[in-house]
C-alpha positions as CSV (number, residue, x, y, z in Angstrom):
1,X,-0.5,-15.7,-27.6
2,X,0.5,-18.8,-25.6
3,X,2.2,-18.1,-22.1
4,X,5.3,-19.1,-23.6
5,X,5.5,-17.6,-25.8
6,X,5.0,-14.4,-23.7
7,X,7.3,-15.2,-21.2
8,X,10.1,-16.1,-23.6
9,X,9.6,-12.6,-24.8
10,X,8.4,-10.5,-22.4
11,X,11.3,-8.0,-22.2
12,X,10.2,-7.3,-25.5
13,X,7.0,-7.1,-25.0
14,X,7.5,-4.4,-22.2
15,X,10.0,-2.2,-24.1
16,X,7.6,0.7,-24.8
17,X,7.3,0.9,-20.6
18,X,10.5,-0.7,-19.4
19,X,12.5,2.5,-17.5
20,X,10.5,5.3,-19.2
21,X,10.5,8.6,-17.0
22,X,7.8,11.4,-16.5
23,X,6.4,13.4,-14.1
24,X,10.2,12.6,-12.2
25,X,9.5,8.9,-11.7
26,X,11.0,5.7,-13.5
27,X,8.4,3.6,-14.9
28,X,8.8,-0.4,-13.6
29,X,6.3,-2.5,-15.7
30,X,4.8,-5.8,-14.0
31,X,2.5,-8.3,-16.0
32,X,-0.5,-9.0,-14.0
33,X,-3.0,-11.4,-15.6
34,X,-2.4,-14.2,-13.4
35,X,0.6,-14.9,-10.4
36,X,2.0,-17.7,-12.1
37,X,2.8,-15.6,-15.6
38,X,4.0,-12.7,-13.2
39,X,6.5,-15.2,-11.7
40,X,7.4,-16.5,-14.8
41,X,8.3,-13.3,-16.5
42,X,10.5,-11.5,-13.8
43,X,12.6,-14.8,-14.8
44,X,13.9,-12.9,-17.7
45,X,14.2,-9.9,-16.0
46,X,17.8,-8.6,-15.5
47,X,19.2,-8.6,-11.9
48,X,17.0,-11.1,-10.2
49,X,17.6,-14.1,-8.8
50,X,15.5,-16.9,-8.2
51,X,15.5,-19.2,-5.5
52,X,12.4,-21.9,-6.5
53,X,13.3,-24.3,-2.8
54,X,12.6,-21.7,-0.8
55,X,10.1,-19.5,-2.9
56,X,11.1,-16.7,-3.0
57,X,13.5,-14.1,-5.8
58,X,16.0,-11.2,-5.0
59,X,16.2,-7.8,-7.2
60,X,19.6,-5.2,-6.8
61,X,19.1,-2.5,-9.3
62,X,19.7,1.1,-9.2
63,X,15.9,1.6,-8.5
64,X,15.2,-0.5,-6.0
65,X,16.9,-3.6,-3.4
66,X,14.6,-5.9,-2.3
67,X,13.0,-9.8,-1.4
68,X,10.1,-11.1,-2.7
69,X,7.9,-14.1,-1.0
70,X,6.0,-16.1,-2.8
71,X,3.1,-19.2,-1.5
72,X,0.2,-20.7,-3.8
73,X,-1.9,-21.3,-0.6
74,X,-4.2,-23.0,-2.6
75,X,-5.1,-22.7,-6.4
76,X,-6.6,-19.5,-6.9
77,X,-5.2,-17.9,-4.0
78,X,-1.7,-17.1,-3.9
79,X,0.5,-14.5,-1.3
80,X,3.7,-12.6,-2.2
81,X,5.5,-10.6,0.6
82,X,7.8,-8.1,-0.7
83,X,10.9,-6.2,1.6
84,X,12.2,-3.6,-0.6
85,X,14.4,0.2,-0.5
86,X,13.6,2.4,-2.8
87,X,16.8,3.5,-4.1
88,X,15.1,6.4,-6.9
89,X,11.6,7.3,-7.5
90,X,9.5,4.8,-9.4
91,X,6.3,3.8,-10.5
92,X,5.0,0.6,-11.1
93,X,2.1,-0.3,-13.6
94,X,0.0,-3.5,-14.2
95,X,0.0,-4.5,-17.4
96,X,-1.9,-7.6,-19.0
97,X,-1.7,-9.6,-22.2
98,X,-5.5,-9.5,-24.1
99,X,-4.7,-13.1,-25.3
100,X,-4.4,-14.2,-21.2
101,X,-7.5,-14.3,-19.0
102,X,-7.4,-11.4,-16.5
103,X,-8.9,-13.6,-13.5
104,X,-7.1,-12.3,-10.3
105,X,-8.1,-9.7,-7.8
106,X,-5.2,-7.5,-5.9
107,X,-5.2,-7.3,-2.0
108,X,-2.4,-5.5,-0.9
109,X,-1.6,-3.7,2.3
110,X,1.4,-1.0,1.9
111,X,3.6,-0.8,5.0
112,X,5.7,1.9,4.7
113,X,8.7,2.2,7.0
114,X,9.9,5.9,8.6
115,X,11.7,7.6,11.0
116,X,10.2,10.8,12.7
117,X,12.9,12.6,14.2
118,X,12.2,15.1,16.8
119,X,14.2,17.7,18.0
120,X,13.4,20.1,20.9
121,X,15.0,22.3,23.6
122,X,14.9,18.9,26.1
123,X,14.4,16.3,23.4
124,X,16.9,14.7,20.0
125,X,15.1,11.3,19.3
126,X,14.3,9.0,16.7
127,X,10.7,7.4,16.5
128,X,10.1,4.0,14.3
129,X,6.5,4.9,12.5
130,X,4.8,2.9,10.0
131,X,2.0,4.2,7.6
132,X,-0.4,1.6,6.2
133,X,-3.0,1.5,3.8
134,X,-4.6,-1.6,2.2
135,X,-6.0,-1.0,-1.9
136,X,-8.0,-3.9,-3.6
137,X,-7.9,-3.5,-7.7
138,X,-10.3,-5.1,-10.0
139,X,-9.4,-7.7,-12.1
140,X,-7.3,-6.2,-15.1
141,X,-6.9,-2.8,-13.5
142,X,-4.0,-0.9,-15.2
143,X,-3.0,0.8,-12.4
144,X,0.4,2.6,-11.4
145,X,1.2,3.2,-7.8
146,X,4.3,5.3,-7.0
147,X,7.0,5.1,-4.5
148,X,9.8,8.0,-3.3
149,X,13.4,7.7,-3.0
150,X,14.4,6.4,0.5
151,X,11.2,4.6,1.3
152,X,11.4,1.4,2.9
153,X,8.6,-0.7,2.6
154,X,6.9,-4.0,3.1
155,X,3.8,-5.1,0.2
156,X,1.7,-7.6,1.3
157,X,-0.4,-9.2,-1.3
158,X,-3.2,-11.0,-1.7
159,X,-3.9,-12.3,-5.2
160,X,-7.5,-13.8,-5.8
161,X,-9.1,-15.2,-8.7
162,X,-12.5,-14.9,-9.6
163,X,-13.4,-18.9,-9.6
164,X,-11.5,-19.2,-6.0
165,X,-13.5,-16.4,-4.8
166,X,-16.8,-17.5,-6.4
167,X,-16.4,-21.5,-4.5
168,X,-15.5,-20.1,-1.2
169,X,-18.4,-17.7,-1.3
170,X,-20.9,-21.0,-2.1
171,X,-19.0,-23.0,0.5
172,X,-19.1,-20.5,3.3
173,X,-20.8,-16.7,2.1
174,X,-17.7,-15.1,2.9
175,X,-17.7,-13.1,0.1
176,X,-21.5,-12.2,0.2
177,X,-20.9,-8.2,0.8
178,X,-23.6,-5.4,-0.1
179,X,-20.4,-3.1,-0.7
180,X,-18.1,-5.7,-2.5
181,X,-20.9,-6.1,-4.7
182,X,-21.9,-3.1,-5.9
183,X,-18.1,-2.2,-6.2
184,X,-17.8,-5.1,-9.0
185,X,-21.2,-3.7,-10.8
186,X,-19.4,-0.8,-10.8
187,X,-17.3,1.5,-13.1
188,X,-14.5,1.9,-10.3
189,X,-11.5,-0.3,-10.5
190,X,-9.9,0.8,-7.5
191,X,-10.8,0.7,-3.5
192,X,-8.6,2.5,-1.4
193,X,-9.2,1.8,2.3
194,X,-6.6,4.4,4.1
195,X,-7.7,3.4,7.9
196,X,-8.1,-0.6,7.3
197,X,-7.3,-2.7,10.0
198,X,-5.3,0.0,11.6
199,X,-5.0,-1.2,14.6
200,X,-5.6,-5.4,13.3
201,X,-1.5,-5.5,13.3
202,X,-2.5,-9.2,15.2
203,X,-4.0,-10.1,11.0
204,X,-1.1,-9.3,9.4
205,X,2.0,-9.6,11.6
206,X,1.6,-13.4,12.1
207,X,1.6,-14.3,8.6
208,X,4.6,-11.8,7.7
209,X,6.0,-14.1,10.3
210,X,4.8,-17.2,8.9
211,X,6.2,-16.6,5.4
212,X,9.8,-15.6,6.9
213,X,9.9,-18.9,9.0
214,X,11.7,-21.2,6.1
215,X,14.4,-23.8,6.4
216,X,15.5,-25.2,3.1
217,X,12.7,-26.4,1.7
218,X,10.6,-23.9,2.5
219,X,7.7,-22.6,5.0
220,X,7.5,-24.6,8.4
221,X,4.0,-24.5,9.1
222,X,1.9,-24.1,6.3
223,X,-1.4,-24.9,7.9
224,X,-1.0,-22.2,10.0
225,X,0.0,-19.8,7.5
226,X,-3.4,-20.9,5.3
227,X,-5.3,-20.4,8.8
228,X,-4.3,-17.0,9.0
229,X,-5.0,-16.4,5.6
230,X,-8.4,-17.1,6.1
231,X,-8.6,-15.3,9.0
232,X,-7.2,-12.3,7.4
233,X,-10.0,-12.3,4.5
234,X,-12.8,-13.0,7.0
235,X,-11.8,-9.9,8.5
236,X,-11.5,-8.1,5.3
237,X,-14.9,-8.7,4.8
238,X,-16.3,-7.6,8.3
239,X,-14.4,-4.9,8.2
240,X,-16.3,-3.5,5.0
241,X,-19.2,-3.7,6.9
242,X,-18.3,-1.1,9.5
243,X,-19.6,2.2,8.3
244,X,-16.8,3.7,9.9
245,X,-14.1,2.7,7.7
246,X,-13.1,5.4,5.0
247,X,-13.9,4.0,1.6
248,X,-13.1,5.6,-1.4
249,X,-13.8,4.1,-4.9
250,X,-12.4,5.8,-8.1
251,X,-11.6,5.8,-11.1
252,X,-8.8,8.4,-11.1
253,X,-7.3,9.0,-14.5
254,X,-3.4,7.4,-14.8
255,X,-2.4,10.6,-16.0
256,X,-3.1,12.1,-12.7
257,X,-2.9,9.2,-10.6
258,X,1.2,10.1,-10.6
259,X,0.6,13.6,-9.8
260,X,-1.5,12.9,-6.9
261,X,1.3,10.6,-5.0
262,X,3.8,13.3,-5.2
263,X,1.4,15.7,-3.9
264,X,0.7,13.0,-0.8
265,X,4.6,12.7,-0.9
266,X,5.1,16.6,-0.6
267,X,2.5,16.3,2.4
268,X,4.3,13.5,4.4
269,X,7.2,14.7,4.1
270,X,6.1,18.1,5.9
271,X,4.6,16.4,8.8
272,X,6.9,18.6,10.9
273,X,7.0,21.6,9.0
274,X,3.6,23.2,7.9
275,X,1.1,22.7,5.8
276,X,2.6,23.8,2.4
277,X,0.4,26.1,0.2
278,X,-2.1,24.8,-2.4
279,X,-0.5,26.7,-4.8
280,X,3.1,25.4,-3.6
281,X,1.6,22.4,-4.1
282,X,0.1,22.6,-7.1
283,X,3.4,24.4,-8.8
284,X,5.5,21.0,-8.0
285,X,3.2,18.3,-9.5
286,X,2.0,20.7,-12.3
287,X,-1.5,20.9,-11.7
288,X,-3.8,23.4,-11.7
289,X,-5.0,24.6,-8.5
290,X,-8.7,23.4,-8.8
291,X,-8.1,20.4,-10.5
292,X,-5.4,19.3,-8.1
293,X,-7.8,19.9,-5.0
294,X,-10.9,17.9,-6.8
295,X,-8.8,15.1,-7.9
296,X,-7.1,14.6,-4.7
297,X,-10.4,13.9,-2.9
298,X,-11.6,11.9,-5.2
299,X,-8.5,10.0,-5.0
300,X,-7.5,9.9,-1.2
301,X,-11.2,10.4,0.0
302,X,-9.9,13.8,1.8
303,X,-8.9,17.5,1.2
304,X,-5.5,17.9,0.8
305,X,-5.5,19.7,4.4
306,X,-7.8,17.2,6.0
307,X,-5.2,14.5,4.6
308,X,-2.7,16.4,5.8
309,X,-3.7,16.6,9.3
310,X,-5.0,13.3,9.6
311,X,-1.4,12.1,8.5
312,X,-0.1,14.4,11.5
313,X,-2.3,12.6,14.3
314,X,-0.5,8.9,13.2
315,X,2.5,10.6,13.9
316,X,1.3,11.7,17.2
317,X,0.0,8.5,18.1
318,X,3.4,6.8,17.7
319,X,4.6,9.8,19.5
320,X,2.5,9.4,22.1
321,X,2.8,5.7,22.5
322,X,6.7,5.8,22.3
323,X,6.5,7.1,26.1
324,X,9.4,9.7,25.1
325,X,7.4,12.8,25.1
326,X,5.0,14.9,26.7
327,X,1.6,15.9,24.8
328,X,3.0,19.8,24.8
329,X,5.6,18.6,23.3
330,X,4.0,16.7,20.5
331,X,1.7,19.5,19.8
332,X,5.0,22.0,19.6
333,X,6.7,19.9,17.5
334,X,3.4,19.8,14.8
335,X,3.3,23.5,14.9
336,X,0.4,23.6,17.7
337,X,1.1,26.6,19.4
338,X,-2.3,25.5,21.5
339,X,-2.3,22.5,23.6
340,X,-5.4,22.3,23.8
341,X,-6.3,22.5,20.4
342,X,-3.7,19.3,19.2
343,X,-6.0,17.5,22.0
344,X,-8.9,18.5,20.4
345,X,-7.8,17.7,16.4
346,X,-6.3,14.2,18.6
347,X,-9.9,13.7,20.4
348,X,-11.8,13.5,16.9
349,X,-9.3,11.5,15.0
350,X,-8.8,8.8,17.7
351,X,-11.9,9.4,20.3
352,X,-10.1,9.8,22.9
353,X,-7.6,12.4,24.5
354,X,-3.6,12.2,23.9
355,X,-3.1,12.1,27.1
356,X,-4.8,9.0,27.5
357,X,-1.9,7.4,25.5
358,X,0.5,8.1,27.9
359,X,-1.0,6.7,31.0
């Protein structure tokens, strides 16, 4: 099938995925063999708007309102930045044409925007926190990745092909990995890399910034944004390196893959109130017990309680760093009736003592 040809009719092509709904999430299809043909498509898809000067398209539907960024920094490597609300529950899916080469890897670091409000006898305030993880996909992955009604969040994405990939590494090594390789001999399709960069905002910031400095025909100072591109997958690669970054290669089923994000969801969302029960748990997102708790590891890397508590200590840390509240009353407020155990939990997730933040 010629591109085309595929573009031209694409919303037929997608009609068997376009808006379905299970497991309580609408299902938003995106074709993925190459960045150009993803463009292309979205085109003909109903309420979005292009604007070609300035790269970059605008979507209002009922499922989501957002902006999406768009650079070929050079050929084979290509960057979108995406500012979206989640107005109801979706998932979206990669899909791909078999007639289309399926060149491209997917970099993409999910920032997702939320409020912690805290309430205490002395305290009523509102906390900005921001929970990141970066996922790199395989070339041709069929993935779908869900997102929660109210979430707002930025995607930044790296798209690389395989011939861009495989001249840089002869020009320079970059890419010449132990771990990146045996990932792509692998089975696994997916690396999820919960605790990436985490504290590397000074990689990612600047080129969100770069991208959002336009006038009418477009980015400023490209040279600087190509810099920092290059900077950013240098570090990508150093950063694999580090046997202390979590790691988790899988090759979780689709058909739980949904399942699994609500039952992250249902744990974010009770930061503040308690661990909920396995079985709770495993009730909402219609799972058996067992198979919910070996799944979930093998997706997130964690137990569902060690996820759960690790997701806790990011809240604390922005807590902590806000200057707004004591360490006592962080640890209330998580449902640490012991001070000193919070500090203890804090010490081994961050090496180093909450009340170090504050000073």
């Amino acid at each position: 099938m010629e591109e085309a040809l595929l573009k031209d009719k694409w919303l037929k092509y997608i009609r068997r995925y376009l808006l379905s709904y299970r497991d309580g999430l609408y299902e938003l299809p995106y074709i993925a063999n190459n960045p150009q043909l993803m463009l292309e498509s979205m085109k003909n898809m109903p309420m979005v708007t292009f604007f070609p000067e300035q790269n970059f398209y605008k979507s209002n539907t009922p499922f989501l309102d957002g902006i999406c960024h768009y650079e070929e920094i050079e050929e084979g490597l290509w960057l979108l930045l995406t500012d979206v609300k989640i107005k109801k529950s979706v998932c979206f899916r990669l899909l791909y044409d078999k007639h289309i080469p399926k060149n491209y890897y997917f970099l993409t670091l999910h920032v997702n925007n939320g409020n912690a409000v805290i309430k205490s006898p002395k305290l009523n305030i509102e906390i900005e926190h921001k929970d990141r993880t970066w996922t790199l996909f395989k070339p041709g992955t069929n993935s779908l990745n869900a997102h929660f009604k109210g979430e707002n969040s930025i995607f930044l994405s790296i798209m690389i092909s395989k011939e861009w990939m495989k001249k840089n590494n002869a020009n320079s090594g970059i890419f010449e990995n132990e771990f990146l390789k045996n990932f792509n001999d692998s089975d696994e399709e997916c690396l999820f890399l919960p605790n990436f960069l985490g504290e590397r905002k000074d990689l990612y910031e600047p080129i969100i910034k770069s991208v959002l400095d336009k006038d009418e025909s477009g980015i400023k100072n490209f040279p600087l944004l190509k810099k920092q591109m290059h900077t950013l997958l240098s570090n990508f690669i150093a950063e694999l390196n580090d046997k202390n970054t979590i790691k988790v290669t899988n090759t979780t089923l689709n058909k739980y893959r949904l399942k699994l994000f609500k039952a992250e969801n249902i744990l974010k969302k009770a930061i503040f109130d308690g661990f909920p029960t396995i079985k709770s748990i495993s009730k909402d997102v219609r799972m058996g017990e067992t198979k919910l708790k070996e799944e979930f590891k093998k997706m997130f890397g964690a137990t569902l309680y060690q996820y759960y508590s690790h997701q806790q200590m990011k809240y604390a840390k922005t807590l902590l760093e806000s200057g707004k509240i004591s360490v006592k009353e962080v640890a209330s407020n998580l449902g640490y009736a012991n001070t000193s155990k919070f500090s203890s939990r804090f010490q081994k997730t961050y090496n180093q003592l909450p009340s170090e933040i504050l000073k």
